[in-house]
C-alpha positions as CSV (number, residue, x, y, z in Angstrom):
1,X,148.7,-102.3,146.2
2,X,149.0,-103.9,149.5
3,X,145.1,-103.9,149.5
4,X,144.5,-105.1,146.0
5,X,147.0,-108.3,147.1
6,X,144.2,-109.2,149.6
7,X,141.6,-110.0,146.7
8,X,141.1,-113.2,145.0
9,X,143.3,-113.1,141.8
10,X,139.9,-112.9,139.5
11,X,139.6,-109.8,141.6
12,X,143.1,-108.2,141.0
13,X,142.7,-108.9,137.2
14,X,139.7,-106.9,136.8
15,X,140.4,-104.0,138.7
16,X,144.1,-104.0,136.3
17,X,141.6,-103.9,133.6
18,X,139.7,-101.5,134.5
19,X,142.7,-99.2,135.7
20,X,143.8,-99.6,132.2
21,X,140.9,-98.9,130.3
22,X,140.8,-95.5,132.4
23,X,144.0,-94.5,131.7
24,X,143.9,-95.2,128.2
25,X,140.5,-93.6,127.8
26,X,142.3,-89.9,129.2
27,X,145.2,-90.5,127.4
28,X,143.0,-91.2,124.0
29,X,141.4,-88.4,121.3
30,X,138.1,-87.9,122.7
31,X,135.3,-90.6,120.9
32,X,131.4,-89.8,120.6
33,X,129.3,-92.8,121.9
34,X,127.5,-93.7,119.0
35,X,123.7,-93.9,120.5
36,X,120.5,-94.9,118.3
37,X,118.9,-91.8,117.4
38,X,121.7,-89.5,118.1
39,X,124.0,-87.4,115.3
40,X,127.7,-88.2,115.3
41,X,129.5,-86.4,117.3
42,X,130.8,-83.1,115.8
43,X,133.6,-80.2,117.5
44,X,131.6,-77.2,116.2
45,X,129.0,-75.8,118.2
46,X,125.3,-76.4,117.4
47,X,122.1,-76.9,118.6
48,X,120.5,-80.1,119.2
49,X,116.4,-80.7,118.2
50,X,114.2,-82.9,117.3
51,X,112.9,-83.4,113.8
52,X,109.6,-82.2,113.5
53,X,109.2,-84.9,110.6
54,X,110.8,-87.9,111.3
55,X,111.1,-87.7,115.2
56,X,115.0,-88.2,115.7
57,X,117.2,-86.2,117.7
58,X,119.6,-84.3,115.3
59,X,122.5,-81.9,115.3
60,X,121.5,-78.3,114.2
61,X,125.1,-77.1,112.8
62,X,125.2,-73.7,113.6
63,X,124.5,-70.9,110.8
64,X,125.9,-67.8,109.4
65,X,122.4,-65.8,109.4
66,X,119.6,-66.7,111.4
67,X,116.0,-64.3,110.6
68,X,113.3,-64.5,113.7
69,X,109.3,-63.7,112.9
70,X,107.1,-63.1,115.6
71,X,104.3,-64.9,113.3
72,X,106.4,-67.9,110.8
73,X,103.4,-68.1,108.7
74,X,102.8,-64.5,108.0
75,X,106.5,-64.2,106.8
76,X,108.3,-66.7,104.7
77,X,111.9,-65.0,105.3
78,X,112.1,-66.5,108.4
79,X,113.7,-70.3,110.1
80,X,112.1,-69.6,113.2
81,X,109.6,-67.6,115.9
82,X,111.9,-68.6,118.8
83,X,114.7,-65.6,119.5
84,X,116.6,-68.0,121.8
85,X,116.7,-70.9,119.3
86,X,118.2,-68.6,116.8
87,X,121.3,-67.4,119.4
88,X,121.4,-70.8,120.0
89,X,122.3,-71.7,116.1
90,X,123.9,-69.2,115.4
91,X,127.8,-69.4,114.6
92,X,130.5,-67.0,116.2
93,X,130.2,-63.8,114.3
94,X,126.7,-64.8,112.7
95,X,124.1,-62.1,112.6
96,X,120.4,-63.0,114.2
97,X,117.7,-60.4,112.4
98,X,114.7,-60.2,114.1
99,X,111.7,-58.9,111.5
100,X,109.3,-56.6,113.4
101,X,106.7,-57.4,115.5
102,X,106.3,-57.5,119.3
103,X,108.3,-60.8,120.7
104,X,107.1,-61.7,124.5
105,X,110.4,-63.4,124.7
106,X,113.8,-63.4,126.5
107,X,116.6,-64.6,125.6
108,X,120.7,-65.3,126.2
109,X,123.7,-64.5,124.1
110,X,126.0,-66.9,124.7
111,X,127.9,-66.8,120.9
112,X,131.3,-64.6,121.0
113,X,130.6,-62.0,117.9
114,X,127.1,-62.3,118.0
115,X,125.2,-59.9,116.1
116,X,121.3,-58.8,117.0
117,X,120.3,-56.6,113.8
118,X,116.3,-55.8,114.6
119,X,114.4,-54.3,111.9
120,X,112.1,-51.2,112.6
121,X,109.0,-52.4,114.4
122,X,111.2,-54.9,116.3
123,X,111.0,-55.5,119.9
124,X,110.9,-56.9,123.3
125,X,108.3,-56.6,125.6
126,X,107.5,-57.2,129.3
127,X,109.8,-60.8,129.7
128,X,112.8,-61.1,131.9
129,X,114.7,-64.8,131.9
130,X,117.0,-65.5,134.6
131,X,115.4,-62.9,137.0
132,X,117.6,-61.1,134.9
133,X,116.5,-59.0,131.7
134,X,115.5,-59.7,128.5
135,X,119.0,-60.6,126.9
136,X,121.4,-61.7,129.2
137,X,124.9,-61.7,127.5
138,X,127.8,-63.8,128.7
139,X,129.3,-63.7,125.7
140,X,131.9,-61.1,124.0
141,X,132.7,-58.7,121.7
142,X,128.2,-58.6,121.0
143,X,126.8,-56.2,119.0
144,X,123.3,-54.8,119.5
145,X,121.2,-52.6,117.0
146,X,117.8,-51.6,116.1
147,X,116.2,-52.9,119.2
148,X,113.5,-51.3,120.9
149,X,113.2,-52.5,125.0
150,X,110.2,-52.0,127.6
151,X,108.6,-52.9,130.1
152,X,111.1,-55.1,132.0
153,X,111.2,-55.4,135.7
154,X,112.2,-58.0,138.5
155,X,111.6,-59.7,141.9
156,X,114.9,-57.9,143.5
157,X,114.0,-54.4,141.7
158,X,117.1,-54.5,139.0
159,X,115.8,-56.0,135.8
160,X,117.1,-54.6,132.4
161,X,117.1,-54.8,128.8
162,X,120.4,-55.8,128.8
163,X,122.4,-57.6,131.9
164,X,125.8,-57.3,130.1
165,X,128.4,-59.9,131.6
166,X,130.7,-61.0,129.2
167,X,133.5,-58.5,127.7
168,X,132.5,-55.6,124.8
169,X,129.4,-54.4,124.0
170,X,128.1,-52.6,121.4
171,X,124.8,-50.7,121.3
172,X,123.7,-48.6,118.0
173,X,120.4,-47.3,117.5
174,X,118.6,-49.1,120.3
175,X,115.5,-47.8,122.5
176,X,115.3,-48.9,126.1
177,X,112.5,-47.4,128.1
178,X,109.6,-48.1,130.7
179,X,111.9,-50.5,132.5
180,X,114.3,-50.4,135.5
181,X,117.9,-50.8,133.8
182,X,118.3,-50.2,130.5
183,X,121.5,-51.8,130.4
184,X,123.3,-52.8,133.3
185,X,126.7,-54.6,133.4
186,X,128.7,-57.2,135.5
187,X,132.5,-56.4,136.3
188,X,135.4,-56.7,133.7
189,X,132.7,-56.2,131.1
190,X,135.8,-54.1,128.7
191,X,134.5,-51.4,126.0
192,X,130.5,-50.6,126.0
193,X,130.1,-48.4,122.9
194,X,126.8,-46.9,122.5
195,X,126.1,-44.7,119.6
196,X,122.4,-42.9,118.0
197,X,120.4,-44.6,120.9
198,X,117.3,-43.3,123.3
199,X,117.2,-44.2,126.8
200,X,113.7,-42.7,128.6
201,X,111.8,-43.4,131.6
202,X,114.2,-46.2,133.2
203,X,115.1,-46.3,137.0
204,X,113.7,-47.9,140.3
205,X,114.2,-47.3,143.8
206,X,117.2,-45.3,143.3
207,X,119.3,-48.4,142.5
208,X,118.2,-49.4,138.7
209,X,119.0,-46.1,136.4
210,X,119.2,-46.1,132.5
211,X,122.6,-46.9,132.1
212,X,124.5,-48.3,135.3
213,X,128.2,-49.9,133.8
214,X,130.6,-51.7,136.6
215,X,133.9,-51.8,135.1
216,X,136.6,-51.3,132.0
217,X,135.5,-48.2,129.5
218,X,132.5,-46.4,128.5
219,X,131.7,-44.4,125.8
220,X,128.4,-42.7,124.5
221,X,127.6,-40.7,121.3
222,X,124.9,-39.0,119.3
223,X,122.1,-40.3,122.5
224,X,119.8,-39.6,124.7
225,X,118.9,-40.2,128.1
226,X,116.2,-38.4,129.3
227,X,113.5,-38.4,132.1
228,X,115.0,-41.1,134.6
229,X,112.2,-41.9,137.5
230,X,112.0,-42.9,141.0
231,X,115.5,-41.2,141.5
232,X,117.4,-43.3,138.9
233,X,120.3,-41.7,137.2
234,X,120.6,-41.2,133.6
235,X,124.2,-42.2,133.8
236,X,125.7,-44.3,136.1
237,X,129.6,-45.4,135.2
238,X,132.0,-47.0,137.2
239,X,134.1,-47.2,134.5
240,X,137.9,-46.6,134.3
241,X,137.4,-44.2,131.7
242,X,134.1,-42.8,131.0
243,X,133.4,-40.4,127.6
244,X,129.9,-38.9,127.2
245,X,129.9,-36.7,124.4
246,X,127.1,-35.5,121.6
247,X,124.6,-36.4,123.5
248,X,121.4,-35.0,125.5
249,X,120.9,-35.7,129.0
250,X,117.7,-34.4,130.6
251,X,115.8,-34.9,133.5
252,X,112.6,-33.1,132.4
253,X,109.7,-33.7,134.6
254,X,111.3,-36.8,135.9
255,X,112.3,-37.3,139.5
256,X,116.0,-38.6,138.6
257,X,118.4,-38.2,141.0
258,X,122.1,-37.1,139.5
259,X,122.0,-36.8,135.2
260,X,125.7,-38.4,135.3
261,X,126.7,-40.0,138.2
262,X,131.1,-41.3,138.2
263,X,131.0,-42.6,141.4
264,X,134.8,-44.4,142.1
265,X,136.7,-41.9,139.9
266,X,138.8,-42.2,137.2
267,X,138.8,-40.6,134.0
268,X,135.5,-38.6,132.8
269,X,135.1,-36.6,129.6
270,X,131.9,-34.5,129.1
271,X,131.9,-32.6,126.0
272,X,129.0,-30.8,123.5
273,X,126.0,-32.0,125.0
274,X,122.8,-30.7,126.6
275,X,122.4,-31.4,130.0
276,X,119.7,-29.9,132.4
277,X,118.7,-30.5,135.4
278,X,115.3,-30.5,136.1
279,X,113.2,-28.6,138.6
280,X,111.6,-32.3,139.5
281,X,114.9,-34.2,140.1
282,X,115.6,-35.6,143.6
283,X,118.9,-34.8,143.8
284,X,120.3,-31.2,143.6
285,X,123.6,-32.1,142.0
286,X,123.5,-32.2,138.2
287,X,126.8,-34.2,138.0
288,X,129.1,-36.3,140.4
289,X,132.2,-37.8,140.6
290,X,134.7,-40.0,142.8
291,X,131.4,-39.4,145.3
292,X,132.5,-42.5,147.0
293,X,136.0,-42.4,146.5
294,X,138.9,-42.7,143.8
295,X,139.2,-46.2,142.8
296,X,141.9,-45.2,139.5
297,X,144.6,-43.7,140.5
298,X,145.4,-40.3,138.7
299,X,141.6,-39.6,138.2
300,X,139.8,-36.2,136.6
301,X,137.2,-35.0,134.7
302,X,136.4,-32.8,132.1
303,X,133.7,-30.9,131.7
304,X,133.5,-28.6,128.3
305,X,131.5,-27.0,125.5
306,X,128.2,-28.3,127.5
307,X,125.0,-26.4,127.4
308,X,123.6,-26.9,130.9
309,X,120.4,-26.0,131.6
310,X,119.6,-25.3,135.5
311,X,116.0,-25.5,136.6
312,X,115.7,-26.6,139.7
313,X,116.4,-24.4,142.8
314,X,119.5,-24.7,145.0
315,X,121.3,-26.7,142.3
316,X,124.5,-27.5,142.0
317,X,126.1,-28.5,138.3
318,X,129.0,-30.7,139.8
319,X,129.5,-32.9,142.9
320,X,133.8,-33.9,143.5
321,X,135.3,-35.4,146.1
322,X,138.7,-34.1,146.5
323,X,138.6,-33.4,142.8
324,X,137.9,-29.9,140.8
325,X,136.4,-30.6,137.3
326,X,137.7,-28.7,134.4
327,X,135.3,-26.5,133.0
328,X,135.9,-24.6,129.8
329,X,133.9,-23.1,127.1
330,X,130.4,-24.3,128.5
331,X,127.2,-22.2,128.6
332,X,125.3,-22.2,131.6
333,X,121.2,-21.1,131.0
334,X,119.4,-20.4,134.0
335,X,118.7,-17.9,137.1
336,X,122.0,-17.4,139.3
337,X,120.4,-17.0,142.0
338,X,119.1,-20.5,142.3
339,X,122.1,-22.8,140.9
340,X,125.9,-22.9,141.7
341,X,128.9,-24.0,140.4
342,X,130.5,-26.1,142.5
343,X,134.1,-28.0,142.7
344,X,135.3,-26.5,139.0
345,X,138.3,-24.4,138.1
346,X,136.1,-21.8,136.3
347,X,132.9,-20.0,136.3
348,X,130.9,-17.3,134.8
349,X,133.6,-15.4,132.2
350,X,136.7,-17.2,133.0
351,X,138.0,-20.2,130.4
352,X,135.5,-19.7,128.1
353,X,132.4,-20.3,130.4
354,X,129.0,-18.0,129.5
355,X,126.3,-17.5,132.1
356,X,122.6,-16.6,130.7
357,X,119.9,-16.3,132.5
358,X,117.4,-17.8,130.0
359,X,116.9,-19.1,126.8
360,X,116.0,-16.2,124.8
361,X,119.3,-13.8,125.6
362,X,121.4,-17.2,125.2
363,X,119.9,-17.4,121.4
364,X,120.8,-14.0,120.9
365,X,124.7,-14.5,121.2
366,X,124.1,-16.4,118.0
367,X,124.2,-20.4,117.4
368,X,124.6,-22.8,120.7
369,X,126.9,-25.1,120.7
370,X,124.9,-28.2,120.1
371,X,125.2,-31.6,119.8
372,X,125.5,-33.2,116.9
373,X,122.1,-35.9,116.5
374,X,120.3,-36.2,113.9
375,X,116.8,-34.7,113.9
376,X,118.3,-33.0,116.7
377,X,115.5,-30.1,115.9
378,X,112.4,-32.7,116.7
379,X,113.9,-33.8,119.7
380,X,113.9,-30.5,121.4
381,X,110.4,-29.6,119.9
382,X,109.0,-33.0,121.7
383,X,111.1,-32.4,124.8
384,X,110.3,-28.6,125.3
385,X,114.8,-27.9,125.9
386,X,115.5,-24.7,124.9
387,X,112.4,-23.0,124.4
């Protein structure tokens, strides 16, 4: 104030004016500057554009349903060709339906409750944004399905068809392949659900895999991840809690390197699936847990009513660090000479475990227990499991 008293009073009476006006403009609702050419100011969220008719700026309010065409003229059904003009619009909760067709796009999901419903014939091809992947998701609670994925890779080696970094995600039906990640996450990313999806041919350099999650709780069903390369994983979870069940995991002919890999611990459920290690895979262990240490506290794992194939020579089925997995019920197929067991509490005839030595004497004990997919029968005709 001392200061201010040294000014000329025509000074000291404007900067009291403008103090006022300052405090009065923080203290006041908020007002929109009205500016030729521009909307009125509105709280929802939208999307500003240009008219394509009349040339002014205008306010897109955001919409309930939003359907994306690769080709607008070849189908009337659809407001737009651009995917990320769509998520743009779009309201919290709306549903984005993209028709089918190949889209040379990437996009971001930034709308809490966001749905992506792609028709059959629907995907992304060969575009990252952000040096990222080709939907990069900050927003929560997202749900993904339909979507086919490929062809997605990036300067530092780590591109995917997902980069997941806002909280729950759900994946049904999608297929991610010919890519580095298929999805990968940030941390604090909560529940990824994925159900009925494919995951093939993903991994790069031994850090991309097809499904790499950082944080909070994962859970597969009815899927399959098969034929991971350059010594990617199948799975990759650093979740608290990690539940694989229904599902195949195969290596194949692929060099993968572990089919699940649980590095930090926690708690792991692996239940009816097919697993098999193949005789190509870089890494002799077909599962591993708390590998680098226990991160959760009061971490196990559960291994039970698997069918595991073993194919490749000096395998072992699980990797623990100070841990012994559970192990009930499974069926193990493949020579015992060239496989062991490794940090589990039971083996060959104890809790329920069988070991066959091939295909054809572990149909003859009757039905295997399975997991239940759909068109579960073509799958392992296309794959060559279980012949």
């Amino acid at each position: 104030m001392n200061k201010i008293n040294g000014f000329s009073p025509a000074l000291r009476r404007a900067i009291w004016a403008l103090a006022i006006v300052c405090v009065v403009g923080l203290l006041a609702a908020p007002v929109f500057a009205e500016v030729k050419g521009l909307p009125a100011g509105s709280p929802s969220p939208g999307n500003i554009a240009r008219d394509p008719l009349t040339g002014k700026i205008k306010l897109v309010p955001p919409q309930a349903e939003i359907h994306v065409c690769v080709d607008m003229k070849q189908d009337a059904a659809c407001e737009t060709g651009s995917l990320q003009s769509a998520l743009n619009e779009i309201a919290p909760g709306g549903v984005v339906v993209l028709h089918p067709g190949e889209y040379r796009q990437a996009a971001y999901i930034r709308q809490n409750g966001t749905r992506l419903s792609a028709l059959p014939g629907a995907a992304l091809v060969g575009v990252a944004i952000g040096g990222k992947a080709a939907l990069v998701i900050t927003a929560n609670d997202v749900v993904i399905e339909g979507l086919a994925c490929s062809g997605i890779s990036v300067r530092d080696r780590n591109g995917a068809c997902i980069r997941h970094e806002g909280a729950n995600l759900t994946l049904r039906r999608v297929h991610f392949f010919d890519s580095e990640n298929g999805i990968l996450t940030s941390k604090n990313t909560g529940v990824i659900l994925i159900e009925d999806s494919r995951f093939e041919n993903l991994g790069k350099g031994g850090q991309a895999h097809g499904v790499y999650i950082h944080s909070g709780e994962l859970i597969i069903r009815r899927s399959v991840f098969i034929s991971s390369k350059d010594e990617g994983h199948e799975i990759k979870s650093r979740a608290a809690r990690t539940i694989i069940e229904d599902s195949v995991v195969a290596s194949l002919g692929g060099r993968d390197s572990f089919l699940i890999d649980i590095p930090d611990g926690g708690e792991a459920i692996i239940r009816r699936n097919l697993l098999q290690e193949g005789p190509a895979s870089a890494n002799y262990h077909a599962v591993a847990f708390a590998a680098e240490g226990d991160k959760y506290e009061n971490s196990h794992i559960t291994i039970e009513d698997n069918v595991i194939l073993m194919d490749r020579r000096y395998s072992i089925i699980v990797l623990t660090k100070g841990h012994v997995a559970n192990f009930e019920r499974n069926v193990v197929i493949g020579d015992t000479r060239i496989y062991k067991f490794g940090a589990v509490n039971a083996a060959c005839g104890r809790s329920g475990n069988v070991c066959l030595p091939n295909v054809a004497e572990a149909r003859k004990r009757g039905p295997l227990p399975l997991p239940r997919i759909d068109n579960l029968d073509s799958l392992l005709a296309e794959t060559g499991l279980l012949r």
